[in-house]
C-alpha positions in Angstrom: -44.4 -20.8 20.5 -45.5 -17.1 20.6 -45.6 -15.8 23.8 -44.9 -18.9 25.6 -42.3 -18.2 28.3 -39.4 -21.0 28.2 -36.5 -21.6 30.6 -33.0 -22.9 29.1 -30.5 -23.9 31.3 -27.2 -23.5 30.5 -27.7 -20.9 26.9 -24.7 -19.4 26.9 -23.1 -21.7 24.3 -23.2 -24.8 21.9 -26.4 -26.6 22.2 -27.8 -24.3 24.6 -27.1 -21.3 22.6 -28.6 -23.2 19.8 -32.0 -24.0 21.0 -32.3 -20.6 23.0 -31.9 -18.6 19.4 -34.2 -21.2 17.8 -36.9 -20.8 20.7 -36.5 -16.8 20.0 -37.2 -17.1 16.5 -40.2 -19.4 17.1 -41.5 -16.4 18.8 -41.0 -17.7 22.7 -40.1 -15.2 25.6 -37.0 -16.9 26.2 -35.1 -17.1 30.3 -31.3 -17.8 29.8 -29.9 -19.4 32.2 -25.8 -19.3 32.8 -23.4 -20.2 35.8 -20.0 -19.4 34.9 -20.2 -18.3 31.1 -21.4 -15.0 31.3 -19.8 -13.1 28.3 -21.6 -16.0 26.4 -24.6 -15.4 27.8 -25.2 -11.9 27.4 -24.5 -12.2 23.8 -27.0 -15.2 23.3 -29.9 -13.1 25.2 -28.7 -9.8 22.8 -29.2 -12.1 19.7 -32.8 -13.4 21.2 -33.9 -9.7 21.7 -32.5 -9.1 25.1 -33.9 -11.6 26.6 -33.4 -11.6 30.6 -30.2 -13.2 31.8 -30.5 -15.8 35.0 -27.1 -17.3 36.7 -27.2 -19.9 39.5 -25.0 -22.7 40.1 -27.5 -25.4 39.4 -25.1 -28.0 41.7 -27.1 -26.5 44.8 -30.9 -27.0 44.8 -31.0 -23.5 47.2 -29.9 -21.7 44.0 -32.1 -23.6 41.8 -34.8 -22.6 43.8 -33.7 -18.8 43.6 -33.1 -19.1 39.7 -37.0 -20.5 39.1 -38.6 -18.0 41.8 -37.3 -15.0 39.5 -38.2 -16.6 36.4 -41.5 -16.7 37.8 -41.7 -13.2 39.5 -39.5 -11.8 36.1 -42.5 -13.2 33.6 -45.2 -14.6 35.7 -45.6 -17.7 34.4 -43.4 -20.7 33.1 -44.6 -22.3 30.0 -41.8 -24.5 28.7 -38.2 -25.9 30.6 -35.6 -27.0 28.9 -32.9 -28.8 30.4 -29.5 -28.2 28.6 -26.8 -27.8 31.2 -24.8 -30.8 31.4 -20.9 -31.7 31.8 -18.9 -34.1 29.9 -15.4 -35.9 31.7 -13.4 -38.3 30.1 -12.0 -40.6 32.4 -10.4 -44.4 32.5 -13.0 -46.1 35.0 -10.9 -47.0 37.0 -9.5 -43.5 37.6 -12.8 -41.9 38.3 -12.8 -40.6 42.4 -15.8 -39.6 44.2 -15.0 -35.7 43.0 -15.2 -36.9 39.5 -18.7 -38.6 39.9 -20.2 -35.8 41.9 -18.6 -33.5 39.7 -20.7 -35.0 36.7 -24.1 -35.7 38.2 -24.3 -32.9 40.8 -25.1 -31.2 37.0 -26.2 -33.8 34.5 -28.7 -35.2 37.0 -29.5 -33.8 40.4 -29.8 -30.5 38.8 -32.0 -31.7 36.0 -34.5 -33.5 38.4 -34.2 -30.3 40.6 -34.9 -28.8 37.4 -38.1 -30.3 36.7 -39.3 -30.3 40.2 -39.8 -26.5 40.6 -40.6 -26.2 37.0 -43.6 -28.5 37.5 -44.9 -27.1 41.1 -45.5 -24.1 38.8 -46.7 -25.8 35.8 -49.3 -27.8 37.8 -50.7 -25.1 39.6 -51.3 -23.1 36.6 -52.5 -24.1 33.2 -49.4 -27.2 32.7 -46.6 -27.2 30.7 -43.8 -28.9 28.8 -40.7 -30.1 29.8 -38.0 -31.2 27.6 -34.2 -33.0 28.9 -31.4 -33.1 26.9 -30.5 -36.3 27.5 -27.3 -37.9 25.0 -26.6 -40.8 22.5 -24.1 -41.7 25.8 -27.4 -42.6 27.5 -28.4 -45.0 25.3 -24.7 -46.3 24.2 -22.2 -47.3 26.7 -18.9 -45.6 26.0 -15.9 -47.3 27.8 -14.4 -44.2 29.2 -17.2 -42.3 30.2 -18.9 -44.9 32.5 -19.9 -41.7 34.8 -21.4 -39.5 32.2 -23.0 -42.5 30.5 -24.8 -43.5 33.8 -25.9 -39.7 34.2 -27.4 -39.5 30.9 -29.1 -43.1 31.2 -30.7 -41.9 34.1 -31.5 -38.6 32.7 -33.9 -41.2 30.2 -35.2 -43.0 32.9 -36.0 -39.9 34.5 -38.1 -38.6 31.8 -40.0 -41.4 31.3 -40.5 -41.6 35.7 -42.0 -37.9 36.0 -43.8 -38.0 32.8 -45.9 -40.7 34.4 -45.9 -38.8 37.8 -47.0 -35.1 36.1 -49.9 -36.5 33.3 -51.5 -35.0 31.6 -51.1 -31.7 32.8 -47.0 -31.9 31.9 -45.3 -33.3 29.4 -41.8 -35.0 29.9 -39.7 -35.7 27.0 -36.1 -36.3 26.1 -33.9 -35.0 22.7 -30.3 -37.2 22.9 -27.9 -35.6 20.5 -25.4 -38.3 18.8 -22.2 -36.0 17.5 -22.7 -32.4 17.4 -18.9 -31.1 17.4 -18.1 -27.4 18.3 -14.7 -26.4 16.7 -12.3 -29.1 14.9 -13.2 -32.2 16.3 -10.7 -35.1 17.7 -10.2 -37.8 16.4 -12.3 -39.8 18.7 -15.6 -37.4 17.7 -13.8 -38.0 13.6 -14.3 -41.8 14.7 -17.9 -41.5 15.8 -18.5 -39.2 12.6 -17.5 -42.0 10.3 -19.6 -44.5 11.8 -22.4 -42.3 11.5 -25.0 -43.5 8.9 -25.9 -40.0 8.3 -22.2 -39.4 6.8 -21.8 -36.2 8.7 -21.9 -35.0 12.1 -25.2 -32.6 13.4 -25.4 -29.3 14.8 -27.2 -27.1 17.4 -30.2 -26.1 15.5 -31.0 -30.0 14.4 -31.0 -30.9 18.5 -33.5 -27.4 18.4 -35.8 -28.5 15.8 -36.2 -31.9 18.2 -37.1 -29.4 21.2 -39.1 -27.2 19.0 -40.9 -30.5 18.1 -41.9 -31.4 22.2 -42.6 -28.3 23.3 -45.3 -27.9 20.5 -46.8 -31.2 20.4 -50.0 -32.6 22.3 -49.8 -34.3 25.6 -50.1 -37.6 23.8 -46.5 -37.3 23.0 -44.8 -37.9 26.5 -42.1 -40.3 28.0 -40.4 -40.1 24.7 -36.6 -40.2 24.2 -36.0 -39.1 20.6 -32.0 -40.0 19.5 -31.4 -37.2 16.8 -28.0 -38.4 16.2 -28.2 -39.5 12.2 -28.9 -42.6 13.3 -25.7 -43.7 15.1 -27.2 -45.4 17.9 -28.6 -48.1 15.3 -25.1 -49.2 15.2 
């Protein structure tokens, strides 16, 4: 990873903090990218050696178009994207109003195809790239009361697999979907899902980062994967 410049969408915190440090101390010239979480952010980029701070709010493609056009100017080149920023609603199905399902996939995935889009008009003019979503076991596992986010992240995975066709073998386009990786006491829905685990535990940040790590350094015979690091829950 030395020297390779690599975006990460939403590094302020949890996962995205996570693979942000990890990408650092691979030796990458890390972007962090941050809408609303700024405190957060600044003290991820101080712990990955100041590295240069980007906000937009990804639900508007003008803005993600701003954010990748200073990447680019800031480094002058883009190596490596990694699409973190995601939200997460719980909501009876029946409950869920228009607001709720834009609110989720304005993020989870117009944002991430947005995303890849201006990541790869770079990427193929220039000498290629890698692009890694953060997809989620919810993708690959319907969950009752989440039919919104589940559908976002299902289509995060089809996605990948779409563009990584569309951008060989110039790009790569892979997916990491993390099963349980609580932040703080977890409820006792997440205690539920940790149980069933076959792992026995739940994961953390830097597993989900050693899965990135893993894409973003691999050939471009690896592409249109979805790889479940979730200690093997989605067996289940």
């Amino acid at each position: 990873m030395n020297g390779k410049v690599v975006l990460v969408t939403g590094a302020a915190k949890r996962i995205g903090r996570g693979i942000a440090l990890r990408l650092a101390k691979e030796g990458a010239r890390v972007a962090i990218h941050y809408s609303s979480s700024e405190g957060e952010a600044r003290a991820t980029a101080k712990e990955c050696g100041d590295a240069p701070l980007f906000r937009a709010d990804l639900e508007k493609v003008g803005e993600i178009e701003r954010l990748f056009a200073e990447v680019q100017q800031h480094f002058g080149k883009l190596d490596g994207l990694v699409n973190n920023a995601a939200r997460y609603t719980r909501i009876d199905p029946l409950e869920i109003t228009e607001f709720d399902w834009d609110f989720i996939h304005s993020v989870n995935l117009k944002a991430t195809f947005f995303c890849c889009q201006q990541a790869a008009r770079r990427m193929l003019a220039g000498a290629g790239g890698k692009i890694v979503n953060i997809s989620s076991l919810g993708g690959i596992r319907a969950w009752p009361d989440h039919a919104h986010y589940c559908a976002s992240k299902a289509g995060v995975i089809h996605l990948t697999k779409a563009l990584a066709q569309a951008w060989a073998p110039k790009i790569t386009v892979n997916s990491v979907a993390p099963g349980v990786i609580p932040f703080g006491e977890p409820d006792e829905r997440v205690k539920r899902l940790i149980a069933k685990t076959p792992a026995g535990r739940a994961g953390t940040a830097d597993e989900i980062a050693d899965a990135v790590v893993f894409f973003l350094t691999a050939s471009n015979f690896i592409t249109g994967q979805v790889l479940a690091v979730d200690g093997g829950l989605s067996q289940k």
